[in-house]
N, C-alpha and C positions, 0 to 999 in steps of 0.2 A: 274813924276809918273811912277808907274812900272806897267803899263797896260798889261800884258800877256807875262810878264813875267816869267816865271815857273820855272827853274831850279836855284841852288845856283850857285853861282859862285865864291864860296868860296875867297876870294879875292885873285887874282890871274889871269890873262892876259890870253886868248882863249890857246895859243899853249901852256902854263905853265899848266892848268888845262887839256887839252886833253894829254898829258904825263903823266902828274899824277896818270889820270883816267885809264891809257891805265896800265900803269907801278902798280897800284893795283889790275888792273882786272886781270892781269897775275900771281901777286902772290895769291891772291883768290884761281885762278880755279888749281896752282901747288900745291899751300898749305892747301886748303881746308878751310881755315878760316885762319884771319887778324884781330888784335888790331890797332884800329885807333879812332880816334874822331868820334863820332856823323852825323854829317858834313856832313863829307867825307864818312862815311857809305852810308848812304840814296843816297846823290850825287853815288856813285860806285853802288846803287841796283838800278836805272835807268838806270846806263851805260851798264850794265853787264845782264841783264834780256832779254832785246832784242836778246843778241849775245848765252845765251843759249837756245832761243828758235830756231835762224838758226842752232847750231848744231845736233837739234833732227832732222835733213833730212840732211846726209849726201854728201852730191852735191858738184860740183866742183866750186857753183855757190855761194854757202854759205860759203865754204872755203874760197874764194877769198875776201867775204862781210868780215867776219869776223877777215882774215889775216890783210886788209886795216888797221882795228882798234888794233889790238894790237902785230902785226909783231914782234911773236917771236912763231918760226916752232913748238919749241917743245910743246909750252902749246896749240899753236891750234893739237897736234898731240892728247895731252891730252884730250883736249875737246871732240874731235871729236870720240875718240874711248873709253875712258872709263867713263868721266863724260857723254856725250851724253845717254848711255846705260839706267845709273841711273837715271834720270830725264825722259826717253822716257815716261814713265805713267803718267808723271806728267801736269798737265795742263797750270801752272803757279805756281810762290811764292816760286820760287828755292832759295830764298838764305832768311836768318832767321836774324835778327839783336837784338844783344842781352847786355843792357848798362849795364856796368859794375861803374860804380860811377862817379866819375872827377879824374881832373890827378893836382898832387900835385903842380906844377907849377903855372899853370894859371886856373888852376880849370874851364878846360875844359870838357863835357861830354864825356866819353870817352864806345867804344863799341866794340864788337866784332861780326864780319859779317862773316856769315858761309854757307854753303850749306847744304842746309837741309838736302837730302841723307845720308850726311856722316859723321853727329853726331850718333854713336851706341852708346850712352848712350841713347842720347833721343829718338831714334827705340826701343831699349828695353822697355823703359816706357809705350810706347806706343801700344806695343804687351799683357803687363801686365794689363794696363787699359780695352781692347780690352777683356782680358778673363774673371777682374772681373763683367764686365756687367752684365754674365749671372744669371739670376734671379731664385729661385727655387720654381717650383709650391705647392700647396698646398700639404696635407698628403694621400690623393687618388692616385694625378699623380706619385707623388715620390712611392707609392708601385706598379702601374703599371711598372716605368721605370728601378727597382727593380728585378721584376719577370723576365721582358721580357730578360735582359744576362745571367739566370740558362737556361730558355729554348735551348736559340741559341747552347750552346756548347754539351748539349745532341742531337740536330737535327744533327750537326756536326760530331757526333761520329756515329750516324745511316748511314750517308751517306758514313762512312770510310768503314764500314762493309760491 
């Protein structure tokens, strides 16, 4: 029985799956996003979620937490100094998993796992949704809000003089 159980273990032996996991989470945080199976998506957004919440506090103490797991200098330099920045506002739900179909072979689910910061497509969609919100009031508010920019630029010219 698999009593508490929880994570995949993608078949594949503890030190075979902890390189694996370590060896994607590095190309992730260089690359900014990775084509992989399903899987191995989900499996990498458990491994990889923890270690960029120790990068949002810079410490000698989370360097060393997060060096252990994926021991290569340059992408913990990455983390620590420019993806850290990007994700500081963020709460949680740093990375977006997004399935792209199956893969012609063995018609596997296949996905693409990303950081959510650092798609500027979908920022921009986002800013755009963000402005069509705004609602316009009825035919009263709309001539007060009308009136009131002729005033402001003649109060402006009184105050040059």
């Amino acid at each position: 029985m698999r009593h508490n159980k929880k994570f995949n273990h993608l078949s594949r032996k503890a030190n075979h799956r902890a390189s694996m996991l370590s060896n994607m989470a590095c190309s992730l945080i260089m690359h900014k996003r990775i084509h992989t199976t399903l899987a191995k998506a989900k499996a990498l957004r458990i491994y990889v979620e923890p270690l960029l919440t120790r990068a949002k506090e810079d410490n000698q103490s989370n360097r060393r937490l997060v060096f252990s797991e994926l021991k290569q200098k340059a992408v913990i330099t990455e983390l620590f100094q420019n993806v850290a920045e990007k994700i500081a506002n963020r709460p949680g739900g740093y990375l977006r998993i997004l399935r792209t179909g199956f893969r012609q072979g063995d018609a596997a689910e296949m996905a693409i796992i990303e950081l959510v910061d650092y798609n500027e497509n979908m920022l921009k969609e986002t800013k755009k949704a963000a402005k069509k919100s705004t609602r316009r009031a009825g035919k009263k508010a709309a001539a007060k809000v009308e009136e009131a920019p002729v005033e402001a630029p003649a109060a402006e010219e009184a105050k040059a003089e």
